[in-house]
N, C-alpha and C positions, 0 to 999 in steps of 0.2 A: 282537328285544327293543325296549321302548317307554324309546329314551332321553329322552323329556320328562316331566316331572310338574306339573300345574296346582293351583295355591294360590289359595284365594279373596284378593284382595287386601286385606282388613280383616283376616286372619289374618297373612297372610305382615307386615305393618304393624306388629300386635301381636307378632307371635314374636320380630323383631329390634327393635323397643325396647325386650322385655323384655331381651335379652342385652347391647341395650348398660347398660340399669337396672343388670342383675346388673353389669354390669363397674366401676360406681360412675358413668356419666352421668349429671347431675341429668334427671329424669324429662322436664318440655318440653325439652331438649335433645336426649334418647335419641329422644322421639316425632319429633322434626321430621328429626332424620337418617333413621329411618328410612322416614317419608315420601319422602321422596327420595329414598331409595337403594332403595325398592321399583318408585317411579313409575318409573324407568328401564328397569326388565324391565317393568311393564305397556304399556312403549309401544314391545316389541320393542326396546332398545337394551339386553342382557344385560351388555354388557360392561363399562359404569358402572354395573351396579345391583347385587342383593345379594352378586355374588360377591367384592365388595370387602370385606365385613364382617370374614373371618378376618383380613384385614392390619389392616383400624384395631383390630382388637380385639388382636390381637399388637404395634402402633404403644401402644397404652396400655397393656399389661401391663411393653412396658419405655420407658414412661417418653417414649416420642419423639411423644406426641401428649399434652395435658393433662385429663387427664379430667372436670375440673370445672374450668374457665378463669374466669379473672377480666375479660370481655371489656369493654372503658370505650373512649370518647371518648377521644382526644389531642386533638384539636384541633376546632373548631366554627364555621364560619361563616355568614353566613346562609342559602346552599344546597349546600354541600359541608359533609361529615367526615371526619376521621381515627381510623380506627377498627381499635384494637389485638385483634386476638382472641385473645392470650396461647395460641398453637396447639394451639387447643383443636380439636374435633370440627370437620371445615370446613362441612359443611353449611351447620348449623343457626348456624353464623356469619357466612355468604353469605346467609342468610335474612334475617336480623336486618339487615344490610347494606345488602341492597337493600328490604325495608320503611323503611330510615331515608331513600333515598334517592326512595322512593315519596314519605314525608310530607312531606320537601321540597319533591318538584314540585305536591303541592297545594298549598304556602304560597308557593310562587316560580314555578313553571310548568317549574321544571328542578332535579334532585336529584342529587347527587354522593354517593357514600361511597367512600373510599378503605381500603380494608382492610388490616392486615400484619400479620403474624406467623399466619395461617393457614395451613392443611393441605387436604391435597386435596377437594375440592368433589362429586367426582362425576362429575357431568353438567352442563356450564353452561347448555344448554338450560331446566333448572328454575326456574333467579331472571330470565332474559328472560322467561318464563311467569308467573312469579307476579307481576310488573311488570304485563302484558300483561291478565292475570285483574284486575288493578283499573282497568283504565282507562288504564294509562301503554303510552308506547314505552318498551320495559326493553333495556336495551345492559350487557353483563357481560363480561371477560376477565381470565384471571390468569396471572402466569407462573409457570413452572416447573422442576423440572429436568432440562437437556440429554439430550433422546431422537433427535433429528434431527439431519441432516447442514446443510449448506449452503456456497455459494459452493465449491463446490469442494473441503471438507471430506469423507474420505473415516471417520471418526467422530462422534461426535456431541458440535455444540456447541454449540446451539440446544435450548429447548423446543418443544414441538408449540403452547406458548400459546394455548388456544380464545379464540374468539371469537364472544358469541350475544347475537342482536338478534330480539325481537319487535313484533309490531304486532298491538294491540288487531282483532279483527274483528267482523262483528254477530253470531257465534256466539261471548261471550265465551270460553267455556270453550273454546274451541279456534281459542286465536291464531295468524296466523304466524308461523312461530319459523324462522331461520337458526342452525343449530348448526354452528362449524366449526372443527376444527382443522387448524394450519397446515400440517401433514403431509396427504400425499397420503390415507392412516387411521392412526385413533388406534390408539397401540399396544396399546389392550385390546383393537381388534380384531382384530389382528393373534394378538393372545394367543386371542381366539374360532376363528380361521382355525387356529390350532396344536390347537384342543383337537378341533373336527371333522373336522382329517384333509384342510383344504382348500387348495390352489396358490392363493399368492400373486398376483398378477397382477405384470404386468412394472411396474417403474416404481416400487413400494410402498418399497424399502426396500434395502439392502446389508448384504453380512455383515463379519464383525470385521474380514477383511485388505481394507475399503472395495469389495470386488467388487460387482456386481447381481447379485441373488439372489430366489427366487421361493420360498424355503424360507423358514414361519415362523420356525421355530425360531433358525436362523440370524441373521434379521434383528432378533429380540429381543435378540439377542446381537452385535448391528451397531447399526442407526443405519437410520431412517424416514427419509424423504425428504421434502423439502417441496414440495407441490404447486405449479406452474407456476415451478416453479425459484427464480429470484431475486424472483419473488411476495410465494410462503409464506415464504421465506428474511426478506426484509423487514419483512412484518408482523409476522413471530415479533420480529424488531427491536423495532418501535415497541413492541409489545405490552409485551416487557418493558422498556420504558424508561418506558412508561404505570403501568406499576402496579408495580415493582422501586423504579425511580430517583426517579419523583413520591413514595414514601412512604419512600424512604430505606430502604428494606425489603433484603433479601437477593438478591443477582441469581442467574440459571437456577446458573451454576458453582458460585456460594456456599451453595446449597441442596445440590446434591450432594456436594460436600466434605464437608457436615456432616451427612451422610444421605440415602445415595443408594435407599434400601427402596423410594421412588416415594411415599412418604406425602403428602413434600411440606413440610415443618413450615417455618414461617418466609419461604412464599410472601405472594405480595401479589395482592389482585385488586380490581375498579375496577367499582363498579355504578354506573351512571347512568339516571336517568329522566325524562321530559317528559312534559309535561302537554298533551294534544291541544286542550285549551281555553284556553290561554296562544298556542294560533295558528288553527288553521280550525276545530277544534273537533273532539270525538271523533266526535260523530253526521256529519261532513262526512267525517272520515278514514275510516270504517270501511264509509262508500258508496262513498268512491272506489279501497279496496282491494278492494273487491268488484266494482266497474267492470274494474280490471285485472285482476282475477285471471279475469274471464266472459271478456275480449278477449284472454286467454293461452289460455283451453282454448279455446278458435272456432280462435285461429289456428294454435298449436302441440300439436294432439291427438299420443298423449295427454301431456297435461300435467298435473304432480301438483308442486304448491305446498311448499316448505318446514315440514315438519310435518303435514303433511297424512296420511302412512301409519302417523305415532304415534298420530294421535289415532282412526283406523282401527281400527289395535292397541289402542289402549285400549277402544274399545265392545266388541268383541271380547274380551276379555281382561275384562273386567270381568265380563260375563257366563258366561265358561268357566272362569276361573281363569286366573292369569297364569304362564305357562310356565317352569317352570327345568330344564335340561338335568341328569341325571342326577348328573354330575360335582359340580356347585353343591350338590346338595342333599348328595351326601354330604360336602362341605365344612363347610357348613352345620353338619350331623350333627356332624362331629367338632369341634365348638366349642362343642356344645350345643343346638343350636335343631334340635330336633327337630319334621320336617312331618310 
């Protein structure tokens, strides 16, 4: 039995902003989440993309996500903002976020937005990209609630806090993008690894009485690990101290106390942007990323670049239709959006 099914990506786009429409999303709000949350499965990353929908859609029916936000400036300087998203859809509020932080770096050469009281984002890899698609370095992370162990914690009391940085290349459309969270993998893939039946590798994560454990199931019910130990454990630190404590916002604990669903509502996340002409210049950066990226594959074959098999997946995919595993679509199904 063929457990994939392929959706043209201009449909699969349209079927989920109509459902969030139907759920009361104002319409560019609806269309730009679902941009998002489809590009995720076009560029082979299933596990931030539409199988999220059933949760924000059940996150807004009761109430723990705002369906039509009232999202405003708190605060405005000349190259940073504070910018309240009244936890609303995270997306299409990370978009808005990191475009405000875009039009800063063209008026200053460097862009700040500070965000809080949003909900889960997705894929951070998307607002480093659409930084990236105008011209800028785009740097984005947010924190979260407590999925990961660390220092010796045998539960979880850290977020996995991603962190994703792009760089414009001469192929705009297809920048390089570092997408990382601070866990060894994020636990939606961990959640993919449970849904196809696949062993964990050693080292990913522990189950509830702190053991190691190579069972998904288990470890969704444990505590991820953070990669290079007191590394990932670290970053995950600053991360939320960068975007929790700078905005005054909710920390990783405070978010799950008040809704542990994984939504997220009342996170903070932190876009920044530069402006390659405020230093060498974009047409100097974008030859000399290509200088190093020719003298990695000469010297390290094979070598494959940061983003480099999304955007694979995406010509791919764009052309065949973008792939969703059996499971998803009838998830999908039972919410409505019928493919």
């Amino acid at each position: 039995m063929n457990d994939i099914r392929r959706i043209a990506y201009p449909v699969l786009c349209q079927k989920i902003a109509a459902a969030l429409a139907d759920a009361g999303v104002p319409a560019e709000m609806a269309w730009l989440e679902a941009q998002v949350m489809c590009e995720a499965d076009l560029l082979g990353v299933p596990s931030h993309g539409v199988r999220m929908l059933p949760g924000l859609l059940a996150a807004i029916q009761r109430g723990r996500v705002t369906v039509a936000p009232q999202v405003r400036f708190l605060r405005e300087f000349a190259a940073t903002s504070l910018l309240d998203g009244d936890n609303g859809p995270g997306r299409a509020t990370a978009c808005r976020a990191m475009d405000d932080a875009v039009a800063r770096a063209h008026q200053f050469g460097i862009g700040a937005c500070l965000a809080l009281n949003t909900t889960h984002w997705g894929r951070a890899h998307a607002y480093a990209y659409r930084a990236a698609r105008q011209g800028m370095v785009g740097l984005c992370c947010t924190n979260a609630m407590p999925t990961m162990s660390g220092w010796g914690a045998t539960t979880k009391v850290l977020g996995n806090n991603p962190l994703a940085i792009a760089l414009p290349r001469a192929e705009r459309d297809a920048p390089l993008v570092l997408d990382m969270a601070m866990s060894q993998a994020a636990v939606g893939k961990i959640a993919t690894y449970l849904r196809d039946g696949l062993p964990i590798p050693q080292g990913w994560g522990l189950n509830d009485k702190g053991q190691p454990s190579t069972d998904a199931k288990a470890i969704l019910g444990g505590a991820v690990l953070p990669f290079g130990g007191h590394k990932g454990a670290g970053l995950s630190l600053m991360i939320e101290l960068l975007t929790a404590a700078l905005s005054g916002g909710a920390l990783g604990n405070e978010i799950r106390s008040g809704d542990s669903s994984g939504i997220d509502p009342q996170s903070s996340k932190l876009f920044i942007a530069l402006n390659p002409e405020a230093f060498g210049g974009l047409e100097t950066m974008t030859r000399r990323v290509t200088d190093y990226l020719s003298y990695l594959a000469a010297a390290a074959p094979p070598f494959t670049w940061p983003g480099e098999r999304g955007w694979e997946a995406r010509n791919t995919n764009l052309i065949q239709g973008v792939p969703l595993h059996r499971e998803i679509v009838e998830q999908l199904q039972a919410v409505g959006v019928l493919l």
